[in-house]
N, C-alpha and C positions, 0 to 999 in steps of 0.2 A: 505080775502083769497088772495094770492099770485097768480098773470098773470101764468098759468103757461108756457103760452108761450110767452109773454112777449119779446118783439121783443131786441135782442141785436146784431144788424146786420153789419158785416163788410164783403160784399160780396168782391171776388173777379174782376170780373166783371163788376156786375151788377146784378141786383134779375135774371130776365129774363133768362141773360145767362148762370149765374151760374147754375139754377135751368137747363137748356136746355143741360147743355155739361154733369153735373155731374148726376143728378139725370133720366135726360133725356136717356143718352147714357144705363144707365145699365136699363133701364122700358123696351129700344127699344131691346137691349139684352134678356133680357128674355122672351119678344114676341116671339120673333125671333124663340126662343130655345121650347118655346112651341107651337108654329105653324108649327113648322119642316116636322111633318107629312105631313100637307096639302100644302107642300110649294114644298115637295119629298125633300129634305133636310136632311133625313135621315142618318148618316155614315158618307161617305166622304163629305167636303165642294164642290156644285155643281160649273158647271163653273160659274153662275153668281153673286152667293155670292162671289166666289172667287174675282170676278175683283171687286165687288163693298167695301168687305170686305177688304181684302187683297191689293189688287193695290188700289183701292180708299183712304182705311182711311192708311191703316199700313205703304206702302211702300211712299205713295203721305205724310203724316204728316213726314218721315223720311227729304224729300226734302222741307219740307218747313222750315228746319231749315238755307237754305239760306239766308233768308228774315232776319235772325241774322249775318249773317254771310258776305259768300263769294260773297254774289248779292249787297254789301254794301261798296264801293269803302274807303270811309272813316274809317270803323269798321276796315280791311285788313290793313289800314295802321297804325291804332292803335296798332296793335297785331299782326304784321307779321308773329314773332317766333310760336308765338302757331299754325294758320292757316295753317304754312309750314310742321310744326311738327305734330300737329294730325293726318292727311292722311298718311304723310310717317313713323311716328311709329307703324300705325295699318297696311298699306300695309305689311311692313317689319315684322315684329309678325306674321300675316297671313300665309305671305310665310314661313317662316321659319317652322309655325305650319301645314303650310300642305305637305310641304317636311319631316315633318319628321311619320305624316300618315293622310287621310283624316279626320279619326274619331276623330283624337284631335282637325282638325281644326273646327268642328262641335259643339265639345265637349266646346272650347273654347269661343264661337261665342256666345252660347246658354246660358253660366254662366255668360258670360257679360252682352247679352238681359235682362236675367231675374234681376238683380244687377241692369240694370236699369230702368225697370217696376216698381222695390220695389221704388229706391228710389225717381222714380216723384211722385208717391204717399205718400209717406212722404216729398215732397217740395211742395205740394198742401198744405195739413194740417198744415206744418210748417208757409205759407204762410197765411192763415185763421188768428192763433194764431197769428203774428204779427199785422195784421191789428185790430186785436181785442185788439189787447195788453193783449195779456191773461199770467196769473202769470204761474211761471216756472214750479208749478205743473201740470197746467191743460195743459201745452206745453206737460211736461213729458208724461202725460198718452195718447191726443195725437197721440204721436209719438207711445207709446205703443201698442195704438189700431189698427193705420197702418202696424207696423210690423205682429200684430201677424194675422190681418186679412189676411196679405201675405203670411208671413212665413208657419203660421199653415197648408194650401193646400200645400204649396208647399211642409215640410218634409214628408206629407201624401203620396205625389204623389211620393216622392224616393222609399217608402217603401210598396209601392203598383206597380212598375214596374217588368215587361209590361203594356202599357194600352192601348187605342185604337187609340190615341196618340202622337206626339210627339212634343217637342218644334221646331226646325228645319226639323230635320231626324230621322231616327228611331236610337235608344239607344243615341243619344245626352247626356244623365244626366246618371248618375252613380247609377245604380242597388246594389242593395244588401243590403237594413237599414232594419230592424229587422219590421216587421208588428207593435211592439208593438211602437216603438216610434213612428209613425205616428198615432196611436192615443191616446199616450200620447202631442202629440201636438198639435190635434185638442180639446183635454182635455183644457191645455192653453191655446190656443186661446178664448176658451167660457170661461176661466175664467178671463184674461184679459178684453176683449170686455163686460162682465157683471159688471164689474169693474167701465170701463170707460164709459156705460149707466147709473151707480149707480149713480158716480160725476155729470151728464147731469144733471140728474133728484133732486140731491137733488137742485144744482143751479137754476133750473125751480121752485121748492116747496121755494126756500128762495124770488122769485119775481126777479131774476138778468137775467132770458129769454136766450132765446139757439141760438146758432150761427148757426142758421138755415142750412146754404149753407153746413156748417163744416161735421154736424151733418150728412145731405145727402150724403155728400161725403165718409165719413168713412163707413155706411153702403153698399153705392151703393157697394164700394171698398170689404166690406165682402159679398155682395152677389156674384159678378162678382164670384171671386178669389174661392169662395167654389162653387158655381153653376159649374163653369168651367174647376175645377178638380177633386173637389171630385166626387160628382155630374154628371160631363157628361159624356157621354157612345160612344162619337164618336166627328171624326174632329170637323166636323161644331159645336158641341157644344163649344168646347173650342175656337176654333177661334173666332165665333160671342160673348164669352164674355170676348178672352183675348182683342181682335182689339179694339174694342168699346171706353171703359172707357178712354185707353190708349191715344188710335188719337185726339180723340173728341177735349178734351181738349186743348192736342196741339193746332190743329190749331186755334184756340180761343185766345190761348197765344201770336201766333205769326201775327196774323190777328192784334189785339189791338198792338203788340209792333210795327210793320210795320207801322201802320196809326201815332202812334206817332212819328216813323224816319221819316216819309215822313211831317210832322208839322214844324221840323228841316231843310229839305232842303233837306233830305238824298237822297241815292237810283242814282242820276245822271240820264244817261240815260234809267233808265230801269224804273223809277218815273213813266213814263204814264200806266206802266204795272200796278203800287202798285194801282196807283190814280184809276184805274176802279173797284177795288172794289173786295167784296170778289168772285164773281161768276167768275172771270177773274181768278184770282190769283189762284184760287181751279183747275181751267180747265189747267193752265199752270202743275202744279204739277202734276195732273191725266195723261196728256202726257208725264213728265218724269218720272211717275210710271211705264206706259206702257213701255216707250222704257228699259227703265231697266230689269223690268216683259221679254217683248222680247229677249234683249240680253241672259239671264239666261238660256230661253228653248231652243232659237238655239245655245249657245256654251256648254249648259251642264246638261239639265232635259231633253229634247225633250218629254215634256208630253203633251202638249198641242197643238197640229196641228190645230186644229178648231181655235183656235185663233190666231196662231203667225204661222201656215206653216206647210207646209211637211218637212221634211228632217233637215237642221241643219249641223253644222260640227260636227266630233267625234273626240275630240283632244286629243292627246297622253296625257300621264300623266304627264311628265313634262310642257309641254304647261300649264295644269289644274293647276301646282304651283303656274302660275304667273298670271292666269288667274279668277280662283277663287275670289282671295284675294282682286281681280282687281274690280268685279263686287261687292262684298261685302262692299266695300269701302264706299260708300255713308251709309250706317247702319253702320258702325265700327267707321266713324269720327262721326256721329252724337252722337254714345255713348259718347265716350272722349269729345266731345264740351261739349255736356253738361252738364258735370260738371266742367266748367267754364264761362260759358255764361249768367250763370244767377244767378250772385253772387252780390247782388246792392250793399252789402259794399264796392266791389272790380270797381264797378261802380255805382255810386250814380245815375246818371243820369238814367238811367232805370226804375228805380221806375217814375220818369216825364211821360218817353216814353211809358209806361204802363198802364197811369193813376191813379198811387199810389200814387203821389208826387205833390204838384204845381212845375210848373217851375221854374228855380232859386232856389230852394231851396234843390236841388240835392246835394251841396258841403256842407250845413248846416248839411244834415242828415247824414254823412258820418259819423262819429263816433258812432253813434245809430245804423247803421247797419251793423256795421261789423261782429256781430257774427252771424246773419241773415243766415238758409239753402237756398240752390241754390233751385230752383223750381225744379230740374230737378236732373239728377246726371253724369248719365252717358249715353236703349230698345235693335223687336218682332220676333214675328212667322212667316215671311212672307217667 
């Protein structure tokens, strides 16, 4: 008789981690969501989910894409054109989209987030498949299974608007898809995702063992994703299971590719920051989540006084054009980076700085990995 679980393992990571960010992140998710009651959690996200959810994982994993980027003296001089261009093509788009009304700028903000939730979830799975070197079918279905575990809540949730609610703001996403096609989508998705259990399992019955970590992730990915929309009936539901899966990871990615810049010499003088480790580097981030979180309520929510003050300025509306787009900025370049930041065809060396790769041998694989997806693409809620 055939192992049927029979170990065929190309974790990301690591077992530990992987199992911790990906399978980890949606278990602590759905606690979360079923303890609501006794947590008062009910409805709206309370203030302390907020900060720990929202400013901790969503808006702090937004700024650690630093640690890739702009905190990387070296990286900057590689890639000046892009680094000068992503802020000021998305500043400049921003403005123009909220000059011409706020709800487009909302509208716009929200179809990029979600464009790029779908696709680091399909640069996870994509990423598995490489390491596995899995044939182009089993890449195929895959990818299949990610989209549709996305997709499928998500055309549910056009065609079920209003709800209790919203990605940004309220009406952000485009009202009006017929009831039926949202659950002619959720139809596809269960026929899809049965599809691609089928292939698991006959590969587990042939003795060839399941990519354990893959396998976690693709579901975790269909519970979040349906838990979160179909499924929840208030903020805090959807929050605690869009933040979750999303952040986690992240910083995971960027914690491992950090310790390998810093192996190189990277980082200059901000090195003694990276070199103390993860509990330093999480606590820097959570301060510029906050001061962010801050600036937002005093120039333009004033929702939150208990935590960031009384009062605040009320700035005329044109101020709010330049101003908006201004505060946004950190979320808007993080979209555009990455879908470029983590393309190892286009950078060999990554795969090293990652763990993927021995050293030196970054310029060899250069040709093996150019058709390689980005881990990432382009993100949340917050």
């Amino acid at each position: 008789m055939p192992r049927l679980l029979a170990p065929s393992q190309a974790w990301l990571f690591g077992r530990g981690v992987d199992l911790a960010v990906f399978a980890g992140s949606a278990l602590v998710s759905v606690g979360l969501v079923l303890a609501a009651p006794g947590l008062g959690a009910v409805g709206d996200t309370p203030p302390w989910a907020w900060v720990l959810l929202v400013v901790g994982v969503d808006v702090a994993h937004v700024w650690c894409t630093l640690l890739r980027t702009y905190a990387d003296g070296e990286e900057l001089r590689r890639r000046p054109g892009l680094y000068t261009a992503a802020p000021l093509a998305a500043y400049l788009l921003g403005v123009f989209a909220w000059s011409q009304s706020p709800g487009l700028f909302w509208r716009l903000f929200a179809y990029t987030a979600l464009f790029h939730f779908i696709r680091q979830q399909y640069g996870w799975v994509a990423l598995y498949g490489r390491k596995a070197r899995a044939s182009s079918t089993e890449r195929a279905l895959d990818a299949a299974a990610i989209y549709a575990a996305t997709l499928g809540p998500v055309v549910w949730w056009h065609a079920h608007l209003p709800r209790a609610f919203w990605w940004f703001v309220e009406e952000d996403f485009v009202a009006g898809l017929p009831s039926g096609v949202g659950t002619a989508a959720l139809a596809v998705q269960g026929g899809v995702l049965a599809t691609w259990a089928g292939f698991q399992a006959a590969r587990a019955l042939r003795g060839e063992g399941l990519q354990v970590g893959k396998v976690l992730l693709v579901l975790a990915t269909a519970v979040t994703w349906f838990g979160g929309i179909v499924l929840a009936r208030d903020d805090f539901s959807f929050t605690v299971m869009n933040v979750l899966l999303h952040g986690v990871p992240y910083f995971a990615l960027l914690l491992r590719y950090a310790r390998g810049r810093l192996a190189e010499g990277g980082y200059g003088a901000l090195a003694p920051v990276v070199r103390a480790g993860a509990p330093v580097v999480l606590a820097v981030l959570v301060v510029l989540a906050l001061g962010e979180e801050w600036l937002w309520d005093r120039l333009v929510w004033h929702e939150r006084p208990r935590l960031f003050g009384e009062g605040g300025l009320v700035l005329p509306a044109d101020v709010l054009a330049l101003v908006v787009p201004l505060l946004a900025l950190p979320q808007s370049t993080h979209y555009l980076l990455d879908a470029f930041i983590w393309k190892p065809g286009r950078e060999p060396a990554l795969l090293a700085r990652l763990g993927w790769a021995p050293r030196g041998a970054a310029e060899g694989s250069k040709a093996s990995t150019s058709r390689d997806s980005p881990v990432t693409h382009a993100r949340p809620s917050s």
